[in-house]
N, C-alpha and C positions, 0 to 999 in steps of 0.2 A: 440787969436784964439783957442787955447788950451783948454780956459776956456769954451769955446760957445760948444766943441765938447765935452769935460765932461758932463755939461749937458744935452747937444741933446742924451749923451750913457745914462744919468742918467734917463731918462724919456722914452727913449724905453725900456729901462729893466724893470720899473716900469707898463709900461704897458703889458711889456709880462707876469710878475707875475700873474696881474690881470687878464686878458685873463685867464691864466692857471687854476687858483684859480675859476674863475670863471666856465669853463667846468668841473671842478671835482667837484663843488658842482652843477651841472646842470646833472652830470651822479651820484652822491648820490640819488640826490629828484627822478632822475627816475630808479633806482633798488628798492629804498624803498616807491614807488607810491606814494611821496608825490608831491603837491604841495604850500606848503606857510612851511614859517622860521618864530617862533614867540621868540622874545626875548624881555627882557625887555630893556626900553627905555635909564634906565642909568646906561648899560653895556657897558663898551669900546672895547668888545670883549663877543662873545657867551659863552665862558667859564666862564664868571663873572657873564653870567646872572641865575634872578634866576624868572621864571615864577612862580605863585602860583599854585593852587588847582581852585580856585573863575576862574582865568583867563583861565584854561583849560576844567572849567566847561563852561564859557559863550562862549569860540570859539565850543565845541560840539553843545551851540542850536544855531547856528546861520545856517539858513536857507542852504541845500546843503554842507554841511560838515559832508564826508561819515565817515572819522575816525581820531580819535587825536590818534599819536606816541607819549610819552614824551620821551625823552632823554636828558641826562647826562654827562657831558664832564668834564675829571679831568687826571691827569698824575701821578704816581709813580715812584719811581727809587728802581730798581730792583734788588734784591740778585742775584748774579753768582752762579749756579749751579756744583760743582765739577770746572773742568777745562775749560768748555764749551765757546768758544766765549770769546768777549771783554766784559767787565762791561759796560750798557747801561744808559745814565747819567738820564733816563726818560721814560717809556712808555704809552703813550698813552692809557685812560679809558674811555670806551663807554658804558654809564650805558643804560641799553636798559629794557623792562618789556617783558616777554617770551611770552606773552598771546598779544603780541600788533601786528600789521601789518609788523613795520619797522624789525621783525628778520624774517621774510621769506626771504627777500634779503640772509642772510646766512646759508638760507637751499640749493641753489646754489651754496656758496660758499666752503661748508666744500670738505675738502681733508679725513678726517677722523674724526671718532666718530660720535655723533652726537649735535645738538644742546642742551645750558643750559635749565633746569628745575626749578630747587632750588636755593634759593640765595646762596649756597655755592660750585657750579657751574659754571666754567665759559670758553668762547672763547678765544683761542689763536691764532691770525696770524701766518702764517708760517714761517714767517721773526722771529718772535718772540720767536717760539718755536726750532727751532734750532739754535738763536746765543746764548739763555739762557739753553740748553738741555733740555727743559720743554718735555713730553708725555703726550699721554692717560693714562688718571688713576695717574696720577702724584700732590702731595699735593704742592702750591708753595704760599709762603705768600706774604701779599700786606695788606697794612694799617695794620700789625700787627695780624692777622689772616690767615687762612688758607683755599686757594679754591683749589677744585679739577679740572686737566684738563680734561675736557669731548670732548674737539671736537676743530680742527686745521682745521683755511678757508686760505683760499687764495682770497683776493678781487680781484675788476677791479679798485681799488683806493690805490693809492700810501701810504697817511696820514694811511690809515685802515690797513697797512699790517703793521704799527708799531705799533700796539694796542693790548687789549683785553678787550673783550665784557662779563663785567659782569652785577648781574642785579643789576638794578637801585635803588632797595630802598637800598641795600647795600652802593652805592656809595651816594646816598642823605643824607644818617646818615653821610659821611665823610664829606659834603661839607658845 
């Protein structure tokens, strides 16, 4: 009996995950006006995939398709600033292009600063920038270079408030 009730807990928890996962990327596509996820087919995960150029050309002509977002997804493990906070084993990289639709969502978002320009520019969640004591105007390195902090959001998504949003042809040279 024991074993029937592990399962029957193992399969509602599996489905509340999904559920959840599922509304936060249903409240993503609608802050960033998207409607369709394109990734390629032998990705086991959106972070592994990798769309081309060819393919974001042929979703642009296709008939009623008002704008293509590319985005970028990759993670770093981050220098402790001074004393600041716990060492974080990971942060969250959201390579976005400044000129595209999907960073108005964090024209909304900012608490400060303003939004990135230049690829050596870039968004810091608030979660982020005070467990690592990141600021405005603050140099903090990632993949071995050096971006400046320009502007602190605060999302409506949990996964975003452990990231930072920089631009994306930087993070495509990493990936």
């Amino acid at each position: 009996m024991l074993g029937v009730s592990v399962a029957v807990a193992g399969v509602v928890a599996l489905i509340s995950v999904s559920l959840g996962l599922r509304g936060s990327v249903d409240r993503y596509m609608q802050a960033s006006g998207g409607s369709l996820i394109v990734f390629s087919g032998q990705a086991a995960d959106l972070v592994f995939s990798k769309v081309t150029l060819d393919d974001v050309a042929t979703i642009r002509a296709i008939p009623g398709v008002d704008t293509v977002s590319r985005v970028h997804f990759s993670a770093f493990r981050p220098e402790r600033t001074g004393d600041k906070g716990p060492a974080l084993p990971a942060v969250f990289l959201f390579g976005r292009y400044p000129d595209e639709r999907i960073m108005n969502k964090y024209q909304g978002f900012l608490k400060k600063g303003r939004l990135f320009e230049k690829p050596d520019e870039i968004l810091v969640s608030r979660f982020i920038a005070e467990t690592l004591g990141w600021q405005i105007g603050a140099k903090v390195p990632i993949y071995g270079a050096s971006y400046e902090v320009v502007g602190i959001f605060d999302s409506d998504l949990a996964w975003e408030n452990g990231g930072v949003v920089i631009h994306a042809d930087v993070l495509g040279k990493q990936l």
